[in-house]
KENU-998750 format. One line per 10 residues: for each residue x, z, y of N, C-alpha, C. Coordinates in steps of 0.05 Angstrom, whole numbers, plus 5000, padded with zeros to 4 digits. Layout:
<recs>
X,Z,Y,X,Z,Y,X,Z,Y | ...
</recs>
This chain:
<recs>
6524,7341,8255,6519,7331,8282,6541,7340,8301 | 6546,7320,8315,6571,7327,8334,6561,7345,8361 | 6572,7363,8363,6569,7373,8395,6577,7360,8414 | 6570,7369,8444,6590,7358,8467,6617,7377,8462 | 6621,7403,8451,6651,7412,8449,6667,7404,8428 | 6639,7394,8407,6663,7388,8388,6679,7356,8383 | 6702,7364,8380,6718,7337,8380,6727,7310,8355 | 6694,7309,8337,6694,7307,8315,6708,7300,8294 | 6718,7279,8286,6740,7276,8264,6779,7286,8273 | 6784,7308,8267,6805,7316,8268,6825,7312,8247
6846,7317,8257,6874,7305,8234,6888,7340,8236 | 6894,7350,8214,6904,7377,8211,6935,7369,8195 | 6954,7390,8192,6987,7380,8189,6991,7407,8188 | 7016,7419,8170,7033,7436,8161,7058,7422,8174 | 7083,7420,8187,7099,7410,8179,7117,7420,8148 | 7136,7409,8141,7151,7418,8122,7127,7422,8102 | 7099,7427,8098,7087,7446,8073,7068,7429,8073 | 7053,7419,8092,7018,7390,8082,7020,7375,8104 | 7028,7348,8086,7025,7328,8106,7000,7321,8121 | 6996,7303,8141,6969,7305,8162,6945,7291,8134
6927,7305,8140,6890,7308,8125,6872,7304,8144 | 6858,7274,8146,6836,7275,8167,6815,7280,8155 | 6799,7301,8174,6765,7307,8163,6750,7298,8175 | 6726,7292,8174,6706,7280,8198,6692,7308,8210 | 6699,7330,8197,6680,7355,8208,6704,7371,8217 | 6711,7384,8245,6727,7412,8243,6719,7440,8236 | 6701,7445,8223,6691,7469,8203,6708,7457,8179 | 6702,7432,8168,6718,7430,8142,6743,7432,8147 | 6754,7415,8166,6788,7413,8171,6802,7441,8174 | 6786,7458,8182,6792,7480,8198,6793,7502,8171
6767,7503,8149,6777,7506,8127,6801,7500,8111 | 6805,7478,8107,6826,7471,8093,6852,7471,8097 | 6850,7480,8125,6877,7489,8139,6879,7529,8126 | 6864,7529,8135,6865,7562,8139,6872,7567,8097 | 6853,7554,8088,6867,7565,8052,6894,7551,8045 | 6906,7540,8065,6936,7531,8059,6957,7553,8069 | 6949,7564,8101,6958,7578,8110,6958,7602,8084 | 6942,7613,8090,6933,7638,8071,6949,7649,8049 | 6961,7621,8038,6975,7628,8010,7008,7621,8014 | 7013,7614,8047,7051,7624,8050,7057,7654,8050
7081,7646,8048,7087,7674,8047,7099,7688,8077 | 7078,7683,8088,7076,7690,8115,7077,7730,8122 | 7096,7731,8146,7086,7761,8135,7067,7773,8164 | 7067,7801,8161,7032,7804,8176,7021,7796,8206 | 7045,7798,8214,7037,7785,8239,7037,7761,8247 | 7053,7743,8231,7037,7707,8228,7019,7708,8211 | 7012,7725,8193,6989,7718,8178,6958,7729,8189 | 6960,7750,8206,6939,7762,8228,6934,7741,8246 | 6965,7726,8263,6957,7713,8275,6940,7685,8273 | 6946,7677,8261,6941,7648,8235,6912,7656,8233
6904,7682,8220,6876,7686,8223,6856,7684,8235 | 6866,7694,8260,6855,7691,8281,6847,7667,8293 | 6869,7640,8295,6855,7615,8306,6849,7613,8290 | 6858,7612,8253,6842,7586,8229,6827,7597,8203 | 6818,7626,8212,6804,7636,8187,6778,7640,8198 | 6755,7651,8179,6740,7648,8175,6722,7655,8216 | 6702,7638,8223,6689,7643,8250,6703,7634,8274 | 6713,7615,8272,6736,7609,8294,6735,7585,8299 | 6717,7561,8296,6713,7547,8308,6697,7533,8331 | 6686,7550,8341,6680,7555,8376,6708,7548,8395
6725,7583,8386,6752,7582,8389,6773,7560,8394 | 6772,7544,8372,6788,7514,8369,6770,7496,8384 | 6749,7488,8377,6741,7473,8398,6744,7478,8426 | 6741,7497,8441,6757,7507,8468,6776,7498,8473 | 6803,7509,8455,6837,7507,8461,6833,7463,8467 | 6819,7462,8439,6811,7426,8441,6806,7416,8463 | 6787,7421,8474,6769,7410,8500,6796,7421,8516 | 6801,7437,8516,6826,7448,8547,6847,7433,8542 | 6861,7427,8517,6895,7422,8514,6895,7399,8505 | 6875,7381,8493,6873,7362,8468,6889,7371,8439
6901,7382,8442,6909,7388,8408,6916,7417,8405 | 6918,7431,8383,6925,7450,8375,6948,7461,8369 | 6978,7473,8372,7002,7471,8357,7006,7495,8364 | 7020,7507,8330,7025,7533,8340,7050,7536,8323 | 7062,7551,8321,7092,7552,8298,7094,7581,8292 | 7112,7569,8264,7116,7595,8254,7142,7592,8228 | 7155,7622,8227,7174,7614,8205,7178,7625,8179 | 7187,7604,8167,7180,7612,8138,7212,7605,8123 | 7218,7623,8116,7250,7617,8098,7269,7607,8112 | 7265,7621,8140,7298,7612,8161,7288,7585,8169
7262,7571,8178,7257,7538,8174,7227,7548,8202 | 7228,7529,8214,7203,7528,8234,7185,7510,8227 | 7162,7521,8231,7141,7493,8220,7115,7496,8243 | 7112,7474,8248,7084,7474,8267,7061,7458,8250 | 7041,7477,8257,7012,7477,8248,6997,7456,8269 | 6989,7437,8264,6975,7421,8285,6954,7413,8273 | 6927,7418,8295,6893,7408,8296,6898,7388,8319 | 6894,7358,8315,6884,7348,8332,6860,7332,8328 | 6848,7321,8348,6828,7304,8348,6847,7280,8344 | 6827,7263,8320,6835,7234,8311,6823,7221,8337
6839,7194,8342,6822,7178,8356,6813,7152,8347 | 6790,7139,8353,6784,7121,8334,6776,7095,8350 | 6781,7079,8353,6779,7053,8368,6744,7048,8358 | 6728,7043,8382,6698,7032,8387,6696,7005,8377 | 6669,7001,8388,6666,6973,8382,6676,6958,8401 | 6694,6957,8422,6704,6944,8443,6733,6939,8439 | 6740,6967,8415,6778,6962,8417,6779,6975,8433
</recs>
């Protein structure tokens, strides 16, 4: 069931490492982000941080930054290379278009 915070089907993205994955739930998306993160070779303070918005209890959290910013982006570097992590809300055309 959708909340009023939550922004239901979201589109999640690695650059450079997972192309964009839409979920219809952000508990799932939000999973499937966080076990991608998890296994770079990130070291502890992107990987603390990373924790913090996309591991486990943190989607209250994201839905907030959501509702305030519309999307999520955060970066980080991995082998001399920058990559941004993006949660956004999909948008989906009604029955009106």
């Amino acid at each position: 069931m959708t909340t009023a915070k939550s922004p239901g089907q979201v589109t999640v993205s690695i650059e450079g490492v997972a192309g964009p994955a839409t979920f219809s739930r952000l508990p799932d998306a939000l999973a499937a982000l966080w076990q991608s993160l998890r296994m770079l070779p990130l070291g502890w303070t992107q990987y603390d941080a990373y924790r913090t918005f996309f591991g486990p209890g943190v989607v209250e959290r994201v839905e907030e930054a959501l509702a305030r910013d519309g999307e999520l982006a955060m970066a980080f570097t991995m082998a001399g290379r920058s990559h941004v992590v993006r949660v956004v809300p999909t948008r989906r055309a009604g029955p009106q278009g």
